[in-house]
Backbone as CSV, one residue per row, in Angstrom:
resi,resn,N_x,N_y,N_z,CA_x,CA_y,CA_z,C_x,C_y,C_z
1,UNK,0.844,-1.197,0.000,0.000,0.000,0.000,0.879,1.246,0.000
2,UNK,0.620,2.327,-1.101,1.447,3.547,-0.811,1.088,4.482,-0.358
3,UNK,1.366,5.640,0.458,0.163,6.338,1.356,0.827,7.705,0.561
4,UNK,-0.449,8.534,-0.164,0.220,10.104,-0.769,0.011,11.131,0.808
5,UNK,1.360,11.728,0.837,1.472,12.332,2.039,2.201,13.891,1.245
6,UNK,1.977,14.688,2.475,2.362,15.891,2.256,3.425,16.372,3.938
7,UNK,4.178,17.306,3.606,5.119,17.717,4.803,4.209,19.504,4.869
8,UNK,4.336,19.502,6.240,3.703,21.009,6.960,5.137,21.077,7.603
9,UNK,6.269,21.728,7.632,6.708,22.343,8.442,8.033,23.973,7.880
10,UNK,7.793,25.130,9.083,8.721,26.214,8.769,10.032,25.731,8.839
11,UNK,10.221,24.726,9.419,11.967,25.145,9.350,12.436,24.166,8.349
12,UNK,13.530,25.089,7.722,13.644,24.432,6.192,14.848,23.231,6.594
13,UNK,15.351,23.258,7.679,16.499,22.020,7.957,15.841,20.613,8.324
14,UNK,14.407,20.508,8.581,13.579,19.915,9.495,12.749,19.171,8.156
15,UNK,12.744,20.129,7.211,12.172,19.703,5.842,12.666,18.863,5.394
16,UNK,14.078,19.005,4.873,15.050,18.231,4.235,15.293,17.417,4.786
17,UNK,15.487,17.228,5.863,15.199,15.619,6.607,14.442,14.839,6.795
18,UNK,12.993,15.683,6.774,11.989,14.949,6.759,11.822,14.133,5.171
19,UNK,12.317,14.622,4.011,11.952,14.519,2.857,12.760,13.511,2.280
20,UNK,13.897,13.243,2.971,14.947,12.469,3.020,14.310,10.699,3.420
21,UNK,13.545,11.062,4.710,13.010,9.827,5.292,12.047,9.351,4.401
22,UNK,11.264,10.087,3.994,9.957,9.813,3.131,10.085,9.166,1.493
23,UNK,11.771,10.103,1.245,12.136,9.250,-0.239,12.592,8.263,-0.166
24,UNK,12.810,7.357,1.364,13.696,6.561,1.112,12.883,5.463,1.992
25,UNK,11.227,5.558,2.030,10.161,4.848,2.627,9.405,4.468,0.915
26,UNK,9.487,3.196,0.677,8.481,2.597,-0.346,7.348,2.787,-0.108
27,UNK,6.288,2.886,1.349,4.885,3.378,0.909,4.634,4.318,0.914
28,UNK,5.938,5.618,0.764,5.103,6.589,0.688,5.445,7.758,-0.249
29,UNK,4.129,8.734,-1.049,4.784,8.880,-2.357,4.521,10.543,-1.635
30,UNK,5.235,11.684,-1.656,5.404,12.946,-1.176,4.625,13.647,-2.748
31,UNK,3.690,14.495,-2.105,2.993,15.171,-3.209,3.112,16.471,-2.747
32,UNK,3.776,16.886,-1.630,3.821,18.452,-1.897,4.724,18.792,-0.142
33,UNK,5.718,19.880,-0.145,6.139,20.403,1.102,5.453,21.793,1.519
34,UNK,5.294,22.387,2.622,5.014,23.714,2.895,5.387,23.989,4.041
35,UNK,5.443,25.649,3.764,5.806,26.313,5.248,4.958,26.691,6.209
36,UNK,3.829,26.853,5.411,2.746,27.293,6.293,1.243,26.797,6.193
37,UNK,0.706,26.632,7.118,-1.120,26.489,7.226,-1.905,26.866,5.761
38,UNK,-1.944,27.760,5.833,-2.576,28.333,4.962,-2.070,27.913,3.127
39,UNK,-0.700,27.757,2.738,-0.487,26.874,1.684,-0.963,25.745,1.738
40,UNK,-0.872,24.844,2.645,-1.219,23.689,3.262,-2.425,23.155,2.860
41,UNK,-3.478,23.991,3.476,-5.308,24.332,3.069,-5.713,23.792,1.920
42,UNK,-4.782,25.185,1.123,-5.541,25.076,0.080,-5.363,23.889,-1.143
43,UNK,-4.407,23.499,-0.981,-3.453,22.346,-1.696,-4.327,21.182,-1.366
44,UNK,-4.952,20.654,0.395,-5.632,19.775,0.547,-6.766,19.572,0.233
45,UNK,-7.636,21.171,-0.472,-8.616,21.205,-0.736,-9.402,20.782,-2.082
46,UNK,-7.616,20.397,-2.945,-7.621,19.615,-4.332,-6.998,18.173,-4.705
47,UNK,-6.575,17.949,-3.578,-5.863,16.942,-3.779,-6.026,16.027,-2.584
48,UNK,-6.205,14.592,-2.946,-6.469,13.443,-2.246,-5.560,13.291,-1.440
49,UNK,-5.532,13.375,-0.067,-4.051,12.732,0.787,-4.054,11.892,1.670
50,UNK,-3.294,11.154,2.051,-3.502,10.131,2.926,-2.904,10.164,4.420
51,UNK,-1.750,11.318,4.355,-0.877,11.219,5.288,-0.181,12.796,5.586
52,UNK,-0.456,13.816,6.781,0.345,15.165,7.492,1.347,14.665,7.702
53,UNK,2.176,14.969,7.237,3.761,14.966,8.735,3.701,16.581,8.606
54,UNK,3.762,16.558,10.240,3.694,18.138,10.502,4.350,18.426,11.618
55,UNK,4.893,19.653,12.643,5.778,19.356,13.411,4.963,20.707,14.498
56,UNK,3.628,21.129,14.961,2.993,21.250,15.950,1.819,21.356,15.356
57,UNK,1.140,20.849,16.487,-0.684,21.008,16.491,-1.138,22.039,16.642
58,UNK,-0.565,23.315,16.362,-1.359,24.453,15.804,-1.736,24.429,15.060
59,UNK,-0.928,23.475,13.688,-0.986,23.519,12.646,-2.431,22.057,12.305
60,UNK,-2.891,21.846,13.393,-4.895,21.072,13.026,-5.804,21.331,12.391
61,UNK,-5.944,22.863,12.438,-6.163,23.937,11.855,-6.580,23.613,10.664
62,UNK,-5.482,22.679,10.199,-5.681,22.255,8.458,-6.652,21.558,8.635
63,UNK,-7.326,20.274,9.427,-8.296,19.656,9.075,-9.762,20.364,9.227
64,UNK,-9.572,21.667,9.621,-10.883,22.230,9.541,-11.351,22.104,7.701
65,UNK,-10.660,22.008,6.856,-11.100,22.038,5.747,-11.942,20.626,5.228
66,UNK,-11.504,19.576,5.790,-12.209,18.103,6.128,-13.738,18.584,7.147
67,UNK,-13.809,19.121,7.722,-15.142,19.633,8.430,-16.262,20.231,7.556
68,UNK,-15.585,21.218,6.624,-16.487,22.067,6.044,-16.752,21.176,4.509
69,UNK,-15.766,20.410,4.379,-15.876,19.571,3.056,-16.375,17.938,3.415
70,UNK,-16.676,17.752,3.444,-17.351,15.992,4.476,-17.103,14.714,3.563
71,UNK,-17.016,15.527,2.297,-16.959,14.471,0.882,-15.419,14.069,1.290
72,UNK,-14.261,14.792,2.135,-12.807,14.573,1.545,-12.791,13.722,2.647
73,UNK,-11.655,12.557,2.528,-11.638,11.915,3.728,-10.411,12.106,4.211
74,UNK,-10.234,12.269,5.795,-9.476,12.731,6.635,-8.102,12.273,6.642
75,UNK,-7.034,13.095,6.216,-5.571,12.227,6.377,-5.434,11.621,7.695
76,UNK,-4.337,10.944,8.187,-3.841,10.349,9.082,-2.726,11.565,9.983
77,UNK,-2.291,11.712,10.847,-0.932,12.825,10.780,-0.298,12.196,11.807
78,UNK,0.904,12.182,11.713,1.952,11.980,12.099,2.951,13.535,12.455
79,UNK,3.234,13.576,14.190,3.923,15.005,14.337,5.394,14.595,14.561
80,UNK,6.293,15.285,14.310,7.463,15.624,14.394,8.025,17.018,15.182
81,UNK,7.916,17.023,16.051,8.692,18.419,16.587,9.533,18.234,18.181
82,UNK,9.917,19.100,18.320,11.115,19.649,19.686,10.290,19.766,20.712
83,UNK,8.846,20.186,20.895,8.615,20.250,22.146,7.814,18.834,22.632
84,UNK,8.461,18.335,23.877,7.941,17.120,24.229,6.407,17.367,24.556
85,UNK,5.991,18.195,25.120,4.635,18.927,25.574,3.572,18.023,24.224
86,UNK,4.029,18.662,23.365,3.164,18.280,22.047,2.814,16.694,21.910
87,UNK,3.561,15.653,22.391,3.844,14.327,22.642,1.991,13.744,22.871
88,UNK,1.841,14.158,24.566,0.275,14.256,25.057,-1.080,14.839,24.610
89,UNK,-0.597,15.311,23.654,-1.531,16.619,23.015,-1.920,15.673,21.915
90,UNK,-0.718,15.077,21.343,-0.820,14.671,19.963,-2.150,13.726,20.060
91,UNK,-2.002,12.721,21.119,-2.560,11.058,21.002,-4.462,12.416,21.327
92,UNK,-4.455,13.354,22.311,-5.758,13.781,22.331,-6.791,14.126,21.040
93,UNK,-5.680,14.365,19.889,-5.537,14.822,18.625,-5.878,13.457,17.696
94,UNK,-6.194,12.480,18.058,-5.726,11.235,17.670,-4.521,11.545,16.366
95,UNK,-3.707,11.818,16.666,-2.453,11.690,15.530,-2.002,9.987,15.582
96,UNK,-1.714,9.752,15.148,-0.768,8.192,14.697,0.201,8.077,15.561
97,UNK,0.825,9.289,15.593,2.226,9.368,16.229,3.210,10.091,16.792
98,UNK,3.920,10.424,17.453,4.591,11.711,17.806,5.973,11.419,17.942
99,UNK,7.103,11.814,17.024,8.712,11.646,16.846,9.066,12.808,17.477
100,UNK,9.905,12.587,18.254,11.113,13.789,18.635,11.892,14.015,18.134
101,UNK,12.137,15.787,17.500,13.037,15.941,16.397,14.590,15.843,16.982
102,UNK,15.529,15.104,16.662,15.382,15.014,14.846,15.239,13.320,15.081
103,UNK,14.030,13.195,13.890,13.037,12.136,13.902,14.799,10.919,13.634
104,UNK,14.660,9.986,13.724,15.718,8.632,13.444,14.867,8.073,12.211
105,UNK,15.422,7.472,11.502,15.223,6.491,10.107,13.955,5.579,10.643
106,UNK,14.962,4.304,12.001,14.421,3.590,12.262,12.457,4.092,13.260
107,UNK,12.677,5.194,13.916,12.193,5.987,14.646,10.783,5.946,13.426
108,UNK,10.995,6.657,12.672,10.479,6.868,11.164,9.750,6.205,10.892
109,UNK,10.518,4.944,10.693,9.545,4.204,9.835,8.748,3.197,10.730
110,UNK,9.126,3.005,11.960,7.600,2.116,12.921,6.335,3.433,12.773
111,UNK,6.554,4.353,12.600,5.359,5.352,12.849,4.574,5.572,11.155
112,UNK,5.819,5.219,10.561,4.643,4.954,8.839,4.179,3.428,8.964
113,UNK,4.778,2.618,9.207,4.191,1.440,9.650,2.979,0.935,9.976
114,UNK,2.689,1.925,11.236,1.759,1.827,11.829,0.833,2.729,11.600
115,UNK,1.197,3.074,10.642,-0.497,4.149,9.466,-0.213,3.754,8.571
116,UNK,0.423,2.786,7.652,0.171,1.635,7.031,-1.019,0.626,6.887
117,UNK,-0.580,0.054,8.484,-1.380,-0.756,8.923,-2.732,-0.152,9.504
118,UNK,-3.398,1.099,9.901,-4.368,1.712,10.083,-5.078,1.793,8.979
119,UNK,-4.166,2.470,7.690,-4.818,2.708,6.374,-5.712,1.000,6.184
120,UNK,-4.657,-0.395,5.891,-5.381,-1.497,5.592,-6.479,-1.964,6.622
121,UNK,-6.823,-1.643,7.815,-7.282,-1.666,8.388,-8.373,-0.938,7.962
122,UNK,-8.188,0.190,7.784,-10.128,0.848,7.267,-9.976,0.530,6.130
123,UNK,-9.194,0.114,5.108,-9.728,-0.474,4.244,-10.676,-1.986,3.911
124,UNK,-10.324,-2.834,5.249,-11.120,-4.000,5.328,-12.671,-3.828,5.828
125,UNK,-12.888,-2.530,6.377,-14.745,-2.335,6.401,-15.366,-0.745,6.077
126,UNK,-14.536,0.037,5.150,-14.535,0.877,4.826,-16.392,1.469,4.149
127,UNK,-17.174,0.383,3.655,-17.882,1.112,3.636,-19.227,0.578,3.996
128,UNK,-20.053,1.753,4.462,-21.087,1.526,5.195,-22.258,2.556,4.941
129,UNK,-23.636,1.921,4.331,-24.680,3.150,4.418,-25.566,2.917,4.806
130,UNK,-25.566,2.832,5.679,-26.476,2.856,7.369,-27.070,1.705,7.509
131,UNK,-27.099,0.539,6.204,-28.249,-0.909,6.791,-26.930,-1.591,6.942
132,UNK,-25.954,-1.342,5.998,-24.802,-2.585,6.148,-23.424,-2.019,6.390
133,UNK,-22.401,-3.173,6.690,-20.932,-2.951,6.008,-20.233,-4.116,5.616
134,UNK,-19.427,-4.025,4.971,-18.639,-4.653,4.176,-16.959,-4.963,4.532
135,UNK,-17.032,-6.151,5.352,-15.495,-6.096,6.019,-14.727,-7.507,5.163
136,UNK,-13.764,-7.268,5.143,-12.536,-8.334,5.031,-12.422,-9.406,5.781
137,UNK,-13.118,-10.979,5.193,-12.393,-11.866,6.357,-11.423,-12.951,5.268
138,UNK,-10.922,-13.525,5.882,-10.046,-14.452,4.851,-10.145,-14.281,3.283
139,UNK,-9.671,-13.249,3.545,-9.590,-12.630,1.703,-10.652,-12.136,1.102
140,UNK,-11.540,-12.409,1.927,-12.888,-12.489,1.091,-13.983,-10.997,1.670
141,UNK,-14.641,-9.967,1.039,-15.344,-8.921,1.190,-16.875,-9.190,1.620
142,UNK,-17.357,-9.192,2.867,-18.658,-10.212,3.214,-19.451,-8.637,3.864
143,UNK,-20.483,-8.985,3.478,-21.472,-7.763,3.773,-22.665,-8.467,5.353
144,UNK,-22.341,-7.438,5.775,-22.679,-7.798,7.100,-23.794,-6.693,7.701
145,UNK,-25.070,-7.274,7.770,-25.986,-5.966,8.253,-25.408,-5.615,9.420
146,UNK,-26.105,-4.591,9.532,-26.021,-4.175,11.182,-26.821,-4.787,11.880
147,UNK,-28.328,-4.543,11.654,-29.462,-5.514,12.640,-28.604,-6.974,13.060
148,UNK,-27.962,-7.316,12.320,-27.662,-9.067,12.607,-26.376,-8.949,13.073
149,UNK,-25.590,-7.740,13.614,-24.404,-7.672,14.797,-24.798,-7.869,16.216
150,UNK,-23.738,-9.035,16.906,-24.476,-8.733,18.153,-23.513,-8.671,19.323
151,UNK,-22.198,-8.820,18.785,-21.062,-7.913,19.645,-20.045,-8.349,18.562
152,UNK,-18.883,-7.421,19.250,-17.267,-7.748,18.896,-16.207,-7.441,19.821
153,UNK,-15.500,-8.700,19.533,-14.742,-9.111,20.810,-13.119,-8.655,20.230
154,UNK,-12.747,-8.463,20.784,-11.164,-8.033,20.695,-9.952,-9.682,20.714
155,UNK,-8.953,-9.527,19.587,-8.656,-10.480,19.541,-6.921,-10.140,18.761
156,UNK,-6.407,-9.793,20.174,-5.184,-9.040,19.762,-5.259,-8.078,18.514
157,UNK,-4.328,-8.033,17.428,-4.499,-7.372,16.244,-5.519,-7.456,15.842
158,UNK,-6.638,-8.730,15.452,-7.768,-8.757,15.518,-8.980,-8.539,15.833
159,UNK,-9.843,-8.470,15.407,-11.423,-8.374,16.254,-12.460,-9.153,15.802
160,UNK,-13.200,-9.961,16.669,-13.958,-11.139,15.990,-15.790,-10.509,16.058
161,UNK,-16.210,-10.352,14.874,-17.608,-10.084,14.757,-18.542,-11.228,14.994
162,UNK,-19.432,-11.057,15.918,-20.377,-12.292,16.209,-21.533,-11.589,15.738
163,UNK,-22.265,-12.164,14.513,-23.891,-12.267,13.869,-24.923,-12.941,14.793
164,UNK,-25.900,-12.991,13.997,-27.048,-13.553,14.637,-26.475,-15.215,13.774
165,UNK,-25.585,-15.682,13.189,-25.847,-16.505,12.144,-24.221,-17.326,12.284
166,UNK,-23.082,-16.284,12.173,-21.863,-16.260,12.247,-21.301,-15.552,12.741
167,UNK,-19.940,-16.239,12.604,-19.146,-15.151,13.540,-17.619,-14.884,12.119
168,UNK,-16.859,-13.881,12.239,-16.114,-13.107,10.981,-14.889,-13.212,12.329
169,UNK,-13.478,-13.064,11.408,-12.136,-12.164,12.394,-11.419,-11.601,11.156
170,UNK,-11.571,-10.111,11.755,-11.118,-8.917,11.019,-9.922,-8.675,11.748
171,UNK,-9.111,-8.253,10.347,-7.973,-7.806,10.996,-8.188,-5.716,10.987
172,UNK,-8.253,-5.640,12.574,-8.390,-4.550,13.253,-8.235,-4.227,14.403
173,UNK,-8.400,-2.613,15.264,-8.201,-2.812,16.587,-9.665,-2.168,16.957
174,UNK,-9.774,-2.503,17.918,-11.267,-2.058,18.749,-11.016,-0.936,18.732
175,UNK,-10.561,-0.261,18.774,-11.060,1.611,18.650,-11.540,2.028,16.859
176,UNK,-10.882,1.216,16.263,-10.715,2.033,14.889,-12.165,0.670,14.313
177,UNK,-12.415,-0.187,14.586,-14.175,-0.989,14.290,-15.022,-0.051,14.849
178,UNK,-14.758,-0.041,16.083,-15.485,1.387,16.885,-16.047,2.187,16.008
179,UNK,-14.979,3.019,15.567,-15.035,3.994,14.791,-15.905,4.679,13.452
180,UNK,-16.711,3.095,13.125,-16.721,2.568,11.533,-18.318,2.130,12.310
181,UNK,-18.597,2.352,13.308,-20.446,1.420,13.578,-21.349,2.715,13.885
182,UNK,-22.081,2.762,13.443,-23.482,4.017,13.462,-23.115,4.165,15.299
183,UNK,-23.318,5.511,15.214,-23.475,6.140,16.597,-24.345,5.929,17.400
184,UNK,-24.375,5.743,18.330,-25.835,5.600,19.306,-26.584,4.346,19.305
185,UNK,-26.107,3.091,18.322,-26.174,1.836,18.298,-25.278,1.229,19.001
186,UNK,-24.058,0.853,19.261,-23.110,0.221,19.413,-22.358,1.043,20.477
187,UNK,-21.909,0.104,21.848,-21.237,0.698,23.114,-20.272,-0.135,23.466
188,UNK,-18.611,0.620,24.062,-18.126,-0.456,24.347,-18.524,-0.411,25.565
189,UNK,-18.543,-1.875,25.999,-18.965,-1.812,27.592,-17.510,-2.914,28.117
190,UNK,-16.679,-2.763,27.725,-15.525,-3.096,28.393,-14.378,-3.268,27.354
191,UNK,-12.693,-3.486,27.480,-11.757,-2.832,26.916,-11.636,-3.985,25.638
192,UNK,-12.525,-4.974,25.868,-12.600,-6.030,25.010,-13.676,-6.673,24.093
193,UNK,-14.606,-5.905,24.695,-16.446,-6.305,24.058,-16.903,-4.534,23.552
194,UNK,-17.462,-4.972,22.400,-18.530,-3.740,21.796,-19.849,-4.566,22.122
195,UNK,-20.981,-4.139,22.672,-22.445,-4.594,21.761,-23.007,-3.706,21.451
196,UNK,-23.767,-4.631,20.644,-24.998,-3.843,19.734,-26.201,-3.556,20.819
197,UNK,-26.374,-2.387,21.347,-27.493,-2.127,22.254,-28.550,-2.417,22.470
198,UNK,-29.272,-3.194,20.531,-30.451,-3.740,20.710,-30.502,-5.221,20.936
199,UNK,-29.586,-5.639,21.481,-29.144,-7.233,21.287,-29.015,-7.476,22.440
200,UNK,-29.210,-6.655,23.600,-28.978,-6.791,25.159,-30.181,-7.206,25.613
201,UNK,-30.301,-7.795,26.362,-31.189,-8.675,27.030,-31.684,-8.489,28.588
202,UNK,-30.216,-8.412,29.349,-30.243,-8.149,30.326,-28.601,-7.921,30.794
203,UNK,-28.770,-6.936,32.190,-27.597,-6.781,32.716,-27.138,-6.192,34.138
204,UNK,-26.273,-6.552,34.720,-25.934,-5.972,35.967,-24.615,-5.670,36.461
205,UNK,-24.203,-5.701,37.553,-22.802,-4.464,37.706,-21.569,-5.427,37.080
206,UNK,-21.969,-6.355,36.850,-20.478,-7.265,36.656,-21.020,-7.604,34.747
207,UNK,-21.992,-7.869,34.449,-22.241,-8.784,33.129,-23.285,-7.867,32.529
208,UNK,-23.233,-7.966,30.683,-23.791,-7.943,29.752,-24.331,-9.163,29.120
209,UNK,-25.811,-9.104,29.415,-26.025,-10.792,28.768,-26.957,-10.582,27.328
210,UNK,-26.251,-11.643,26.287,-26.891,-11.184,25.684,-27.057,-12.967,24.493
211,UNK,-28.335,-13.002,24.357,-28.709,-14.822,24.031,-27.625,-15.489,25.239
212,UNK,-27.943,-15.577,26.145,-27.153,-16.453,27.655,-25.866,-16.674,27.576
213,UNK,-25.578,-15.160,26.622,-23.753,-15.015,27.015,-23.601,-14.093,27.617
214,UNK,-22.935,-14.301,28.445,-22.544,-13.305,29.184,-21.481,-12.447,29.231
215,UNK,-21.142,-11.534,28.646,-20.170,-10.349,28.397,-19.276,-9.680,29.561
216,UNK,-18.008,-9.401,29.722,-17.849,-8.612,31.000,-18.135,-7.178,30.969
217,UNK,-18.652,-6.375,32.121,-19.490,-5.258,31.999,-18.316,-4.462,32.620
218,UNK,-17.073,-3.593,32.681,-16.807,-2.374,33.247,-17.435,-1.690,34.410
219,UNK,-16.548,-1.698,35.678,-17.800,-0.599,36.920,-17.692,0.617,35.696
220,UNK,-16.963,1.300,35.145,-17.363,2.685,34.474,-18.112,2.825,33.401
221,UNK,-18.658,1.953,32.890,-19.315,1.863,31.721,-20.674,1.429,32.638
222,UNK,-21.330,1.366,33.349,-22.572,0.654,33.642,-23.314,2.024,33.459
223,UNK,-23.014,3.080,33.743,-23.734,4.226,33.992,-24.080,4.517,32.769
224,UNK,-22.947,4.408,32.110,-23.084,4.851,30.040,-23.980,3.776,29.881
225,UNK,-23.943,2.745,30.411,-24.618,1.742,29.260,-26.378,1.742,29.653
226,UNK,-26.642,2.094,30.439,-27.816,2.559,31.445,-28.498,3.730,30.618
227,UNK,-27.758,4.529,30.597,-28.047,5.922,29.950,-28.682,5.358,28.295
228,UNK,-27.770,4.457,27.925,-27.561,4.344,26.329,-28.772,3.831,26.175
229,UNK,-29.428,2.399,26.677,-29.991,1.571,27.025,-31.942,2.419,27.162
230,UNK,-31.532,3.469,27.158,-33.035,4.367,27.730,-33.079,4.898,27.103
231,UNK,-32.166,5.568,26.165,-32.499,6.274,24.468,-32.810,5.135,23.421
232,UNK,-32.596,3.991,23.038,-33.264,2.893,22.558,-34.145,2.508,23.042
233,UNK,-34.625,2.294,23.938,-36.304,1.606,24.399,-36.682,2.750,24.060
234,UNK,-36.724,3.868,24.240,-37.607,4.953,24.475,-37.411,5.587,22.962
């Protein structure tokens, strides 16, 4: 997979190194450098990208143009800069990643790696219009309603979809399946189970039961799932 990426940063020594790493990374093809936000913008506002390297989160700014445009879909970003501060900020940001300048080769390339592997990852259930989606299991593209989800379980790199019928293992991580299921349907109720809210049956401070399985329930999630649980019946 090759990811088209663009570089955001002012300092021109920071550039050339960065541009250095990127020519000498096979997935990734550099379609444009800049110094500033505002070049940045407008460049994203024509052109397909997959991947920021940028070197502070002032510079987010840019994805306001993904807000006002809904059709473009959102790069990935990856930060690079000197202040460690930015490090904590980044992951709030969901960025991919955060290098301390001056970024290392090896440093480098686990962090394209691993938006590599994010990119193939939404590419295995990428699309969805509101009755179904369409995920990747053993090679194969299987369309999967929603009505007939009735949890997903976490399974290291994996995540295993249980149907009313079958069960699927996608290669993904529970935040980023998360990510990809209609809102206000689907809760995680612990660091390892999603369900489908209308598929619950019954439940209490320890368990989610749902057809006489029993799920583990989170003490911090009972309150969410309570809450959630009363906007569907109602």
């Amino acid at each position: 997979m090759t990811l088209n990426c663009i570089i955001v940063d002012d300092n021109s020594t920071q550039r050339i190194d960065t541009l250095r790493l990127i020519n000498s990374h096979s997935s990734l093809n550099l379609l444009g450098k800049f110094t500033s936000t505002f070049e940045a913008k407008k460049f994203l506002l024509t052109h397909p990208i997959d991947l920021i390297i940028m070197d502070t989160l002032d510079q987010f700014e840019l994805l306001e143009c993904y807000n006002e445009n809904p059709d473009l879909n959102v790069p990935y970003v990856i930060i690079i800069s000197e202040d460690e501060s930015q490090a904590f900020k980044a992951f709030e940001f969901n960025a991919i990643d955060y290098l301390a300048k001056p970024a290392s080769k090896d440093r480098f390339n686990k962090a394209v790696s691993r938006t590599v592997l994010q990119a193939k990852m939404k590419e295995n259930f990428q699309d969805y219009d509101g009755d179904h989606i369409f995920v990747k299991s053993n090679l194969k593209k299987r369309k999967i309603y929603i009505n007939e989800i009735k949890w997903i379980e976490a399974l290291g790199d994996y995540v295993k979809l249980i149907t009313n019928n079958k069960s699927f293992v996608i290669l993904s991580t529970m935040k980023a399946f998360e990510n990809e299921l209609p809102k206000g349907l689907f809760l995680r109720i612990h660091k390892s189970y999603i369900v489908n809210l209308k598929k619950v049956e019954r439940y209490d401070s320890k368990y989610v039961e749902i057809e006489k399985m029993k799920l583990p329930l989170s003490r911090t999630r009972k309150t969410q799932l309570s809450q959630a649980l009363d906007v569907i019946i109602n």
